[in-house]
Structure formats: structure tokens, C-alpha cells
N, C-alpha and C positions, 0 to 999 in steps of 0.2 A: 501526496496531505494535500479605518477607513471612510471615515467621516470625515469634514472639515473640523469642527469642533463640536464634539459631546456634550451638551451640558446636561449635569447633575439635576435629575427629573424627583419629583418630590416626594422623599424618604418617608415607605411606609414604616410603622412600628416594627412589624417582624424585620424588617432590613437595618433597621437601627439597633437592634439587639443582633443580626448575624456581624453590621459592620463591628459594633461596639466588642463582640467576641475577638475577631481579629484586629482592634484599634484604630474603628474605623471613626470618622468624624458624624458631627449631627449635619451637619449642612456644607455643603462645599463648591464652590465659584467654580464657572464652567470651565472646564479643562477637555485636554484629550482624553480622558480617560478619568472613571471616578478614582478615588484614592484614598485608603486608611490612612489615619493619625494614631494617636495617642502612646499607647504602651506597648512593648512586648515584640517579637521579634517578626509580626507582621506591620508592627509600623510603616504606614507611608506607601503599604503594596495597594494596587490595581484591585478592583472591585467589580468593574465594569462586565455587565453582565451575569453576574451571579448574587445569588441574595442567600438567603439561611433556609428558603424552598427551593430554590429554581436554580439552573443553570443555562446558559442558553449559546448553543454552539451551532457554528456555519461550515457547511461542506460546497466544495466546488468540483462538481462532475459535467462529463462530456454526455448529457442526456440527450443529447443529437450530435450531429456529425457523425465522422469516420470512425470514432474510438466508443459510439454509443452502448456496445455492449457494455463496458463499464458501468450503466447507466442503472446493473442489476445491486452494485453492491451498497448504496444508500440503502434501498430495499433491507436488506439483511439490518442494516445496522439503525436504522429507526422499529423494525420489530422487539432488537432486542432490550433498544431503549424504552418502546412500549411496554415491555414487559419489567423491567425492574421499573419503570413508575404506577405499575397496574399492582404489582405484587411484591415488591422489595423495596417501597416507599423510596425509590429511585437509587442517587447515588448519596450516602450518607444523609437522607433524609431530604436530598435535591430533585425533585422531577425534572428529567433534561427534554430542553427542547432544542430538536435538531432542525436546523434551517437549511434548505439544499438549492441552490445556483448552479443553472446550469452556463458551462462556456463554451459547447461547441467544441471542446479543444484548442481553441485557438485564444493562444497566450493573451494578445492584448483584452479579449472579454473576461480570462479571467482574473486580472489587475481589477475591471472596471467591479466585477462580481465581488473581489476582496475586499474593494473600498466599500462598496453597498452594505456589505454583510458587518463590518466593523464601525464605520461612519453613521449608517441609519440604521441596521438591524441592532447595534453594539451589542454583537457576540461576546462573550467572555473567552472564545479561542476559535482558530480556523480547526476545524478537526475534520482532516485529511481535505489536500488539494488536489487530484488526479491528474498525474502525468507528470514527467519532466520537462517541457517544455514551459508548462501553465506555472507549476512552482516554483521553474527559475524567474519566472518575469515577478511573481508575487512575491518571492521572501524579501526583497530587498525593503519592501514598503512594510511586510508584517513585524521585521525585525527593527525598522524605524519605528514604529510603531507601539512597539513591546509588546506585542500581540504573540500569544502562542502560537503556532502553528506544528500542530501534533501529528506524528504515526503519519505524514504525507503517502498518498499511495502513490508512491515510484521509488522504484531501486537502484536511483542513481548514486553510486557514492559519495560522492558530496555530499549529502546530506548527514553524513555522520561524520565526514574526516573535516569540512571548514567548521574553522573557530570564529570568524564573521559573524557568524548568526544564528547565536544561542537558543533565541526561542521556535528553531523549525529542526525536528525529526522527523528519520524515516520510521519504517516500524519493519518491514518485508526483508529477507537477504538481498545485500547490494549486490547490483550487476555484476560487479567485478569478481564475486566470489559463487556469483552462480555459472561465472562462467569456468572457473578455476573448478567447479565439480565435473564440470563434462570436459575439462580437459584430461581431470585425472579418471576419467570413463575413458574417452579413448586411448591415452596411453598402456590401459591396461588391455581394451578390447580391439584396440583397432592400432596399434603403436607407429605403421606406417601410412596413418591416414591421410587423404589429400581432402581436404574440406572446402568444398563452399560454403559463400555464406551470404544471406539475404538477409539487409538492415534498413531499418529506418534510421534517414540521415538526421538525425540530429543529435544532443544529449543522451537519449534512452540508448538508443541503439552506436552509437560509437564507444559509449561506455561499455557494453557489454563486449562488442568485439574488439576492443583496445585489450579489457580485460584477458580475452581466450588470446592473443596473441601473445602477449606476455606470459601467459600461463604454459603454453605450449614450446616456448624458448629453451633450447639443449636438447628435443626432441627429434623425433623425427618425422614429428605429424606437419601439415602444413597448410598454406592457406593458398587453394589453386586457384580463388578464383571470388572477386567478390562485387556485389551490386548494390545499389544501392535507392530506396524510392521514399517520394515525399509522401508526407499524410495527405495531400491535394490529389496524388495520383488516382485515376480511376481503376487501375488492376496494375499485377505485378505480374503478368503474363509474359511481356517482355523480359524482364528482370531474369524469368525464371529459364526463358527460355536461354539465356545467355550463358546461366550456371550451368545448365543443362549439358551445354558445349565444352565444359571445362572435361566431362569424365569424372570430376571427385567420386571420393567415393562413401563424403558423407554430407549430408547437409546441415548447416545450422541457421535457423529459424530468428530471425531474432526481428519477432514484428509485435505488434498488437492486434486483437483479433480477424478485425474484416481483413486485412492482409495474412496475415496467420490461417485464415479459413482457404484464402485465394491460394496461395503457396502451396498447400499441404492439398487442395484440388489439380493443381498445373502439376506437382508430383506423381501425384495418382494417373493423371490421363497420359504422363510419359513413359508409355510401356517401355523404351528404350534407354532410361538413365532409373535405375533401381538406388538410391545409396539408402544410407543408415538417416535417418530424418532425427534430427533434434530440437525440437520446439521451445524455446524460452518460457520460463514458467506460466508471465504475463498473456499469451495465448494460448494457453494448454488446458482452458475450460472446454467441458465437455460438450458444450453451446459452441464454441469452434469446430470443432470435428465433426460434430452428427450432423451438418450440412453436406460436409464431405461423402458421408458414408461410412459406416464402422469398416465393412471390409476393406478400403483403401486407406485406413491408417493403423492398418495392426503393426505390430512394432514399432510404432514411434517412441522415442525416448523423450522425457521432463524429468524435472525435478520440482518439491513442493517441500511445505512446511505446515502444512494443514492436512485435519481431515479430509476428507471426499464425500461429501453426499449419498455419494452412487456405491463407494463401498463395501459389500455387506461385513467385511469386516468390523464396520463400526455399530453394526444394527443392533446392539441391545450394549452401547456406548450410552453414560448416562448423560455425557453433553447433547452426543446425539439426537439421542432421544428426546432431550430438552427443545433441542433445536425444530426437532422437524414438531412437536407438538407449539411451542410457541409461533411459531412463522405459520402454520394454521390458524391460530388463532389470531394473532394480528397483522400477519400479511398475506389473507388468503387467495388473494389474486397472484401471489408469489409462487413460484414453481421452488419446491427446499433441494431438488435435485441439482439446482443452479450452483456451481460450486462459486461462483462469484457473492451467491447469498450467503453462505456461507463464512465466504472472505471477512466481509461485510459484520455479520457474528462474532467473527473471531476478533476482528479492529476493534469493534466497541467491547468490546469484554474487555482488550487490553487496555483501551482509554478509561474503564471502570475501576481497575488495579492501581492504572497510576492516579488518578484522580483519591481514589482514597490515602495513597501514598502521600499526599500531601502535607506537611506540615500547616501550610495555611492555605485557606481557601482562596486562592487568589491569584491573579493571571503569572504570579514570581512565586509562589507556592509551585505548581502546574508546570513553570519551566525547571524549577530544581527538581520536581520527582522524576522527570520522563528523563534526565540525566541520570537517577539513582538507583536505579530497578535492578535487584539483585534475585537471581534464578525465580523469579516470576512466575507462575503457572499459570496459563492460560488454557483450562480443557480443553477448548477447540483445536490447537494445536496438537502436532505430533506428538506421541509419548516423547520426554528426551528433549525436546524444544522449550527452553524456556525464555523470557526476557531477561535483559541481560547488559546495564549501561555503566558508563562511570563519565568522570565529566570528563575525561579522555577519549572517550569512547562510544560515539553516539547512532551504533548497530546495534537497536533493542533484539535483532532475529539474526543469527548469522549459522543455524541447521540449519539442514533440508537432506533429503532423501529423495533419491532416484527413483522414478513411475515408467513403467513401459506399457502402452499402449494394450489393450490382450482383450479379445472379444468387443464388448461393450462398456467396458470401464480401463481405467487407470489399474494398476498392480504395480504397487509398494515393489523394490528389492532391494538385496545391500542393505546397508547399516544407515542410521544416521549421521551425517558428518557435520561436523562441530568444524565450521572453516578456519576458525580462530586458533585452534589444535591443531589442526591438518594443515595450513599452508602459512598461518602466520599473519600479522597486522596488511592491511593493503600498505603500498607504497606508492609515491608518486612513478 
């Protein structure tokens, strides 16, 4: 998945009749934030931003820098906004407007970006801030704020196990539990594996192989060898070559794409270390690899919780089908093979579900449903994957299913695994 002071800008009719539905007042002194009165059990909630037409949400993506790939999945998720306000009179009779800031990646721009977007834009919610980096620097202010901050795209666990800060969700399986799939992959396939591993130092990446360490504990797989590079770095050539030297005899990937592309290229051109490659979900768009080369990444192993574009398995899918006929019609400079567009499809459909879920229209409406979402269906999603929170429990996705590498595309295996079945609540 920020103003100084908001003031209350002058109450059309239609917005007095959406406030007055939820108890809103006629007139009201400038505050942070507008605010219902009157009656009923939206008394006194937030306002800001949404009226009885409209709704109006802020995203913050890496639309330059090193993580710009990312940069495809607003794409996806303003088509499918265009299209339920072209043809399904939006959401509950709301046209949503999505507003997108870009930060570069870099935590401090996207503070300045959150404030912009809440402060002058006055968003009615951040919906999705990219990265874990950029979202830790911003909850602290969204949650002071009582600003939603919905379905963030990063899968650091945090985002569901702290009780700090009610109003920010993840939406994607957390790190720790994608790493716990490919541990219980190698203990089945490889049980005496020696693994390296290639991380980005920070939050994303320590979560994820904090997670496989622990996962892998009474085994007797192991960790030979591991490196570690900054998002400033220019290549991870070095890095790789270091792993290189260990002998593992598998590798685990745990980057975001431009490294994720670099990695899985230094793999390919070292005729002399072969291991088993395993790609972190977060770089396993097919916009990573076909850089590569298909033939230097057959057999690489991911995991996912979404359709595939490139699938033909889905091709007379009726989301599918939806999907790639709308994203022509309203994002046709869009490529729909993008699984990132995709991505992007599947998030706002699920901010469509919770948003209707609502009891009240309202930024405290919005935070109680993205807590309540029981087996949800989201068609873009895997059959078997549904939404899924309580206010204990703030992992709306925690499927996913194994993908190996095979010609030109991704190939589903294995079952879906339900982490929450299979290995049990994360722990400290």
C-alpha cells in the first residue's frame, strides 16, 4: 500500500444528502479531516474524501528508480477503476478517482508524497504504498493521521501481526510464509540442500530470509552462503559471483525485479555453478526473465496467488477474459500479458469487495471492513484463494501455489497451500 489542516470546502447538495445518510453535519470548522455528526452508528466518522458520487484515492509507486518495474501495476488498477465507473456506475454508485505519486523508491519522497496526497489531494485513503521500505517510513504518519492505508503492496509481515496501526493492510502472502512454502519444497525435493541466498538488505528482504531460516530449523537443509546488496547498487554481479563460490546447491532469489533480472542473467552465464534457482514471488514477472532469455531460466521455481496472463490455462477464464478485453479498452498502450497488470486488476477488485463491505461510508467504515473479510472471492485470484481477515488477523492472502519455469510461461504444480493450515500463525 497529510495536509497541515483540511478545511471543510463548501458542501455541495448531493454531499449533504451522502453526509446526512451517514450523520454527517451541514457545515463544519476546519479540521484535519471532515467529520460526521448526527445520528446512527457513523456518527462523528471521517468523510474526507468521499462524497455520495465520488471517492478519491492516492497510490504511491516507484515510477522511476530501481524498482520501476512496479511502475506497471497502477496501469492495471486505474483500467479496472475505468471501467466499473464507465459501466458499473463505479463503486456503490461512487466514480473512484485514483491519484498516483511517484517516489522513486526512496522512503523519505514517499513521506513527502503521503503528505501531498492526504494534505492537498485529501484522499479518502492511501490505497496501496509500494515497498517496504516506503511503507514503513509512511504508516507511522497515516496512522496518526486515521487515514486508511489499504492492501499496501509488500509482503512484509508486519503489516498484519502489529496492533500499532490499525488503519494499514497488507493484501499479498507475507514474506515469512512464502518463505515457509519453499522450505517445505526443499525438504521434500532437495532435503539435504545447501542454499544460497541473494537479498536486499533491508525490511523486504531480511523478512523474507529471517522467515526461510526459521522455516528450515530440525532440518537438514542449510544456509551455505549468503550476500547481500543495496537498492543504490549498480549490479549484483559481485554478490553473485561470491554465491557462486559457496557450491550450494540451490539458490534463493530474494530481490525485486532489476536485480531479480541481474541475478537470474550472472546465473545463466555461470556455466560452472548449476543450482535449483528460486525467485521470490515479488520478481517472478515475466517482464523479469524475458530479458534473460527463456532458455536460461527453464526450471526456475516461484510461487503465486494469481492468475497469469500468459497462461493459456485461463484463456476462456471469464475474469480473464474480462480483463484482457477491458485493459484494451482502457489501457491500450498497456501490454495485458504484464502480469504486474494483472496484479494491479486483482488489488483493486479487492479494494472493490472491501469498500462495499462497508457498514459506513467512511475512512472508520473502510478500516473496520479490510479487518472483516471473510472467504472473499476475488476472480482474479487462484481458484481456492480467498480473502480472509479478523481483527486478529490482518493476512487478507496467505495461499499460494508453486510455478516452475517451463518453455515460455510459468506452470502451476502441487496443490494450493493454505499457510495458515500448513504451518500455523507466524511467530515472533
Amino acid at each position: 500500500m497529510r495536509v497541515s489542516a483540511i478545511g471543510c470546502t463548501a458542501v455541495t447538495a448531493s454531499l449533504l444528502v451522502a453526509l446526512a445518510a451517514c450523520g454527517g453535519r451541514e457545515a463544519a470548522a476546519p479540521s484535519t479531516a471532515a467529520s460526521g455528526s448526527g445520528s446512527g452508528e457513523c456518527q462523528g466518522q471521517q468523510t474526507t474524501g468521499i462524497t455520495d458520487t465520488s471517492i478519491k484515492l492516492g497510490g504511491i509507486y516507484p515510477l522511476s528508480g530501481p524498482a520501476s518495474a512496479y511502475g506497471d501495476i497502477p496501469k492495471g488498477i486505474k483500467a479496472y477503476f475505468d471501467y466499473i465507473n464507465a459501466e458499473k456506475n463505479g463503486i456503490g454508485g461512487r466514480k473512484v478517482e485514483f491519484v498516483v505519486r511517484d517516489d522513486g523508491y526512496q522512503p523519505p519522497k514517499a513521506v513527502e508524497e503521503a503528505r501531498r496526497l492526504v494534505e492537498q489531494e485529501q484522499v479518502f485513503a492511501l490505497f496501496q504504498t509500494l515497498g517496504t521500505p516506503s511503507t514503513t517510513a509512511t504508516w507511522d504518519y497515516t496512522n496518526q493521521q486515521k487515514v486508511p492505508q489499504v492492501f499496501v503492496a509488500t509482503g512484509a509481515s508486519k503489516w498484519g501481526s502489529d496492533t500499532a496501526h490499525p488503519w494499514t493492510i497488507g493484501w499479498q502472502p507475507n514474506y515469512i510464509s512464502e518463505a515457509r512454502v519453499y522450505a517445505q519444497y526443499l525438504k521434500q525435493e532437495r532435503p539435504d540442500a545447501k542454499v544460497a541466498v541473494l537479498y536486499q538488505n533491508d525490511d523486504f528482504g531480511k523478512d523474507l530470509l529471517g522467515g526461510f531460516k526459521k522455516a528450515i530449523e530440525g532440518s537438514k537443509i542449510t544456509v551455505a552462503a549468503e550476500q547481500s546488496y543495496e537498492v543504490s547498487d549498480p549490479s549484483v554481479d559481485p554478490q553473485m559471483r561470491n554465491l557462486a563460490g559457496s557450491k550450494a546447491d540451490v539458490l534463493l532469489n530474494i530481490t525485486t525485479p532489476k536485480f531479480g533480472s541481474q541475478a537470474l542473467a550472472a546465473d545463466a552465464k555461470n556455466t560452472s555453478w548449476n543450482p535449483l534457482h528460486i525467485v521470490n514471488n515479488v520478481a517472478a514477472s515475466i517482464t523479469v526473465l524475458k530479458p534473460v532469455g527463456f532458455p536460461n531460466v527453464q526450471g526456475v521455481v516461484s510461487s503465486t496467488y494469481y492468475k497469469d496472463p500468459n497462461d493459456p490455462k485461463w484463456k476462456t477464464d471469464p475474469e480473464m477474459m474480462l480483463y484482457y478485453a477491458k485493459m484494451k479498452q482502457y489501457a491500450p498502450d498497456a501490454d495485458p500479458t504484464v502480469p504486474y497488470h494483472t496484479f494491479g486488476w486483482a488489488v483493486a477488485s479487492s479494494f472493490h469487495k472491501a469498500m462495499e463491505a462497508a457498514k459506513c461510508p467512511t475512512r472508520e467504515g473502510l478500516r473496520d471492513a479490510m479487518r472483516a473479510l471473510q472467504n472473499v472471492q476475488v476472480d482474479m485470484l487462484l481458484p481456492g484463494v480467498t480473502l480472509n481477515t479478523a481483527a486478529d488477523d490482518g493476512f487478507p492472502i496467505e495461499s499460494m501455489q508453486l510455478m516452475k519455469f517451463q518453455g515460455e510461461r510459468w506452470e502451476l504444480f502441487g496443490d494450493v497451500i493454505d499457510t495458515r493450515k500448513e504451518f500455523g500463525p507466524l511467530t515472533d
